[in-house]
C-alpha positions in Angstrom: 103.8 124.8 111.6 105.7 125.0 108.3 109.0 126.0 110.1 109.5 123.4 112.6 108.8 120.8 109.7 111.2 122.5 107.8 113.9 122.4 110.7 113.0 118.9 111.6 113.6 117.7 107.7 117.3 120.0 107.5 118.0 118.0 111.1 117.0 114.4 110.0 117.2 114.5 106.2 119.8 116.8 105.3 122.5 116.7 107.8 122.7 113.4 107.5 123.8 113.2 104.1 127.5 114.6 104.9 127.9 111.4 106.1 128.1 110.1 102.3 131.6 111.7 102.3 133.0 108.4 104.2 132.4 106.7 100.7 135.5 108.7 99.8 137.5 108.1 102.6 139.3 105.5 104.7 137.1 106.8 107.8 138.6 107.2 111.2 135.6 108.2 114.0 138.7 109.3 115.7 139.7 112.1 112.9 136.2 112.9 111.7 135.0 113.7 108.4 137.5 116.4 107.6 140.9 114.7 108.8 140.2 111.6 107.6 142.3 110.3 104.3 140.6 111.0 100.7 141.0 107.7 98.7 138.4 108.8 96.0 136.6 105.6 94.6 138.7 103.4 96.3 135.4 101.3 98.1 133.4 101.7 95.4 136.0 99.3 93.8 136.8 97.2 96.4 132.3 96.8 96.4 132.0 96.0 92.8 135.0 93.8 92.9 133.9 91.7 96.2 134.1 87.6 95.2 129.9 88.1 96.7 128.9 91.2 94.2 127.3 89.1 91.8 125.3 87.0 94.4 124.3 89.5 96.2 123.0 91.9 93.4 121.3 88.5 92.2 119.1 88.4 95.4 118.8 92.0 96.2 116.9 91.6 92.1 115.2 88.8 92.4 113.3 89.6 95.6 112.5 92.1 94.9 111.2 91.9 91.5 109.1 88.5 93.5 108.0 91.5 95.8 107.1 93.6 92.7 105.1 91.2 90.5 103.6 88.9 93.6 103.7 91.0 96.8 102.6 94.4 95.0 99.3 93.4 92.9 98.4 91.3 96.6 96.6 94.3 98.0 95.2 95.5 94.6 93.8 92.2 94.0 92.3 92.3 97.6 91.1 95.2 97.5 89.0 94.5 94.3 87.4 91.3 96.2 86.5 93.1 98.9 84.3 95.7 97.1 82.5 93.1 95.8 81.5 91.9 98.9 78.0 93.0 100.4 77.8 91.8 103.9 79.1 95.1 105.5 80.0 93.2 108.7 81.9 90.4 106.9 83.5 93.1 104.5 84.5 95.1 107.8 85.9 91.6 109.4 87.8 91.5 106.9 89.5 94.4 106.6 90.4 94.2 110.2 91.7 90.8 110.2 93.9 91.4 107.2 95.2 95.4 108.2 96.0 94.1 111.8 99.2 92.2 111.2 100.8 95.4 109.6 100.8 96.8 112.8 102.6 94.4 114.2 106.9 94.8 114.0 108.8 92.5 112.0 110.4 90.8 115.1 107.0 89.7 116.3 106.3 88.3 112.9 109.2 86.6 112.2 109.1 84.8 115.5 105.6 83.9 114.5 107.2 82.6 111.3 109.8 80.0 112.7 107.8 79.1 115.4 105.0 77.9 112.9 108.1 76.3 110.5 109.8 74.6 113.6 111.0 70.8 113.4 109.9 70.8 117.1 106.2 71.1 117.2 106.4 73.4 114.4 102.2 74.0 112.8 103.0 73.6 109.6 105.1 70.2 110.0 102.3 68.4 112.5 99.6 69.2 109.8 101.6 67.9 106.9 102.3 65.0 108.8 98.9 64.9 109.9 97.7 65.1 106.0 100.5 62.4 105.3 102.1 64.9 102.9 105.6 63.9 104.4 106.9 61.5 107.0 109.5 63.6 108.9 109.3 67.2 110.1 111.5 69.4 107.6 113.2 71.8 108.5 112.3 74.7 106.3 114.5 77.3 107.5 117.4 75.3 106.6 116.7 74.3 102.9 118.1 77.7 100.7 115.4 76.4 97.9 112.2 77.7 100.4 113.8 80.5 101.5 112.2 83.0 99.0 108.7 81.6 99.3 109.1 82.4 102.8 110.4 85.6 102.5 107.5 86.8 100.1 104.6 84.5 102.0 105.0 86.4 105.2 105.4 89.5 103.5 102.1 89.8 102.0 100.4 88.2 105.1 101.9 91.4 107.3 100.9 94.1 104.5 98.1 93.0 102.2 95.7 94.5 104.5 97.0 97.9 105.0 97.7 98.2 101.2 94.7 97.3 100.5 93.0 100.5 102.1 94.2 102.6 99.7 92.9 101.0 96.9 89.6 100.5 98.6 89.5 104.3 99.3 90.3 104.6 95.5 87.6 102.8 95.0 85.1 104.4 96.8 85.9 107.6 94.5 84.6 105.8 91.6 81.2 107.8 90.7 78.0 105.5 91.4 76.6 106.6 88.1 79.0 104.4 86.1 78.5 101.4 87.6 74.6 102.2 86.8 75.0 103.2 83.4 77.0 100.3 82.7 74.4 98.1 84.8 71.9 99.6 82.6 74.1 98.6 79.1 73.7 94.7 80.4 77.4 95.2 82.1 77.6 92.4 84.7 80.0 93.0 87.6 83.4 91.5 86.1 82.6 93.8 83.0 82.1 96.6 85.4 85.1 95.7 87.7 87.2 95.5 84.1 86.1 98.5 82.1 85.4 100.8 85.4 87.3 100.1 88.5 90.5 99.3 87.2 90.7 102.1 85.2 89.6 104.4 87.6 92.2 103.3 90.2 94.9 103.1 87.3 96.5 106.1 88.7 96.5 105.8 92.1 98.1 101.9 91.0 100.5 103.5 89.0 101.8 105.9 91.3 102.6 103.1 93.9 104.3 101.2 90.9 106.8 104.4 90.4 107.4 104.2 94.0 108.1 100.4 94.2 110.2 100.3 91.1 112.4 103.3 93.0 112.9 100.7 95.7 113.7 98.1 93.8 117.0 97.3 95.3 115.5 97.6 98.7 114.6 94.0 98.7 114.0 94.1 102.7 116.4 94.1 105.2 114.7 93.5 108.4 112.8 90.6 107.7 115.6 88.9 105.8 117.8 89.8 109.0 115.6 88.5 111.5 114.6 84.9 109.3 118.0 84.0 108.8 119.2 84.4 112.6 120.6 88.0 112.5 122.3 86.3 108.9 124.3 83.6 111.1 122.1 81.4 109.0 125.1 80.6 106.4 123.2 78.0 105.0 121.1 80.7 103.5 123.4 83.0 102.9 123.6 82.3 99.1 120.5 82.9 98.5 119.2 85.4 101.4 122.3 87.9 101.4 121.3 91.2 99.9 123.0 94.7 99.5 121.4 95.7 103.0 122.3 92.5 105.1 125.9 92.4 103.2 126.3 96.0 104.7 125.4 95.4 107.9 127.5 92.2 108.0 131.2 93.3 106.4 130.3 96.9 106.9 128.9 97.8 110.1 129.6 94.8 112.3 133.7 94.3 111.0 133.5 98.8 111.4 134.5 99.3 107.8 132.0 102.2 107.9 133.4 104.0 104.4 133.1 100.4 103.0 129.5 100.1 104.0 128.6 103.9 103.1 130.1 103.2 99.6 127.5 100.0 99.1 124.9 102.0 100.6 125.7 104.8 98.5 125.4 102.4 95.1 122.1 101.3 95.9 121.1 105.0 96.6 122.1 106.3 93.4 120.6 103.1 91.4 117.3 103.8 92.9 116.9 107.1 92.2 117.7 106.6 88.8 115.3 103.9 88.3 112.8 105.9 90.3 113.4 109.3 87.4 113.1 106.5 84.8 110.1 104.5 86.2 108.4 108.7 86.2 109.7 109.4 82.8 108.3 106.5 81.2 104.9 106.6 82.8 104.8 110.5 81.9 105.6 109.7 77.8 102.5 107.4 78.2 100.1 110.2 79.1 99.5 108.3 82.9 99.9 109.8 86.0 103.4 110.7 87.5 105.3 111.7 90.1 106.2 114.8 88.6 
């Protein structure tokens, strides 16, 4: 079994990667890789140097720090509620309830999304008007201010569930006996759930925060795509325009494929560093690591 996984990773995961070399050239599918013009860091430049670096570097952070700080502790938090619970069949609801939605593809979702935030018979604009929170349906989509809320909200609806099994199998490691000594010691069940379970998930939480800080540039790009209208949405652009949507605009769609490898190829770099650093820190403190 080990060779054909090893063949399938060369095909899918190694190969690939000659196709960085376009960064470095004024690609022409007609010459190739190898007769194609060299034009070293030529991209690169034109990338850093693009009127909408700044803005889209601001996004491409902030949602995904929003993703890190709100969106990441979602599940953890969930997760810790849940094993509280004693009602097996409502613990079991649930779980199912809140895992299904991961299962279901970001298209589906985000026409879920802007049906519910529609001016026309849009949920969420009846029942405000129905609670007399406002007086005309708003159209959410459209106002750059909501956009992130949006973005995030729906996020955590989709994933918060299938997160959260990991730390509830965590969880389940924990050894019974602690909880009982502790019980024993007059701990009630915050102090347990405070000076037991975090602690004993602390590495499994830790090693998902490695991994999320190494994809911290990755602020999402087919959600983002698919809320702002395949990013025809210019209203939002300013604030919903990321590294991976400004590719797949300038990049693929205008076919300046070396321009679009050279961005790609930024982010790449930046989140591998920050994933080595993120490892290197977390190693100095004596916690778990990657490596």
């Amino acid at each position: 079994m080990a060779i054909p996984a090893i063949i399938m990773i060369i095909i899918f995961s190694y190969i690939p990667m000659w196709g960085v070399l376009t960064a470095f050239q004024d690609y022409s599918p007609a010459k190739g890789f190898f007769g194609s013009d060299w034009v070293g860091f030529k991209h690169f430049r034109m990338f850093f140097n693009a009127p909408e670096f700044w803005q889209i570097m601001r996004n491409t952070i902030v949602i995904s720090l929003l993703k890190l700080f709100i969106a990441f502790p979602a599940p953890i938090f969930l997760a810790l509620m849940l094993n509280e619970v004693k009602n097996a069949f409502f613990k079991r609801f649930v779980q199912t309830v809140s895992y299904l939605p991961h299962f279901i593809s970001w298209v589906i979702v985000s026409g879920f999304v802007i049906s519910l935030l529609s001016v026309d018979n849009g949920s969420v604009n009846i029942l405000l008007q129905k609670l007399n929170i406002i007086d005309e349906p708003v159209h959410w989509l459209s106002i750059p201010e909501y956009f992130w809320s949006i973005l995030i909200s729906s996020g955590i609806w989709k994933d918060i569930g299938f997160g959260a099994i990991v730390y509830l199998a965590a969880i389940t490691g924990v050894a019974p006996h602690m909880y009982e000594a502790a019980s024993i010691d007059g701990a009630g069940r915050m102090r347990q759930l405070v000076s037991i379970t975090i602690p004993s998930i602390a590495p499994v939480i830790i090693i998902f925060l490695i991994l999320q800080v190494g994809q911290i540039l990755n602020a999402g790009f087919e959600e983002i795509l698919l809320l702002t209208n395949q990013g025809q949405n210019v209203v939002l652009r300013p604030v919903a325009e990321t590294i991976d949507t400004y590719v797949y605009r300038v990049g693929i769609e205008n076919y300046r494929f070396s321009y679009a490898t050279a961005a790609g190829l930024f982010k790449g770099v930046i989140s591998v560093g920050l994933l080595v650093i993120a490892n290197w820190i977390t190693r100095k403190l004596g916690n778990s690591s990657l490596w």
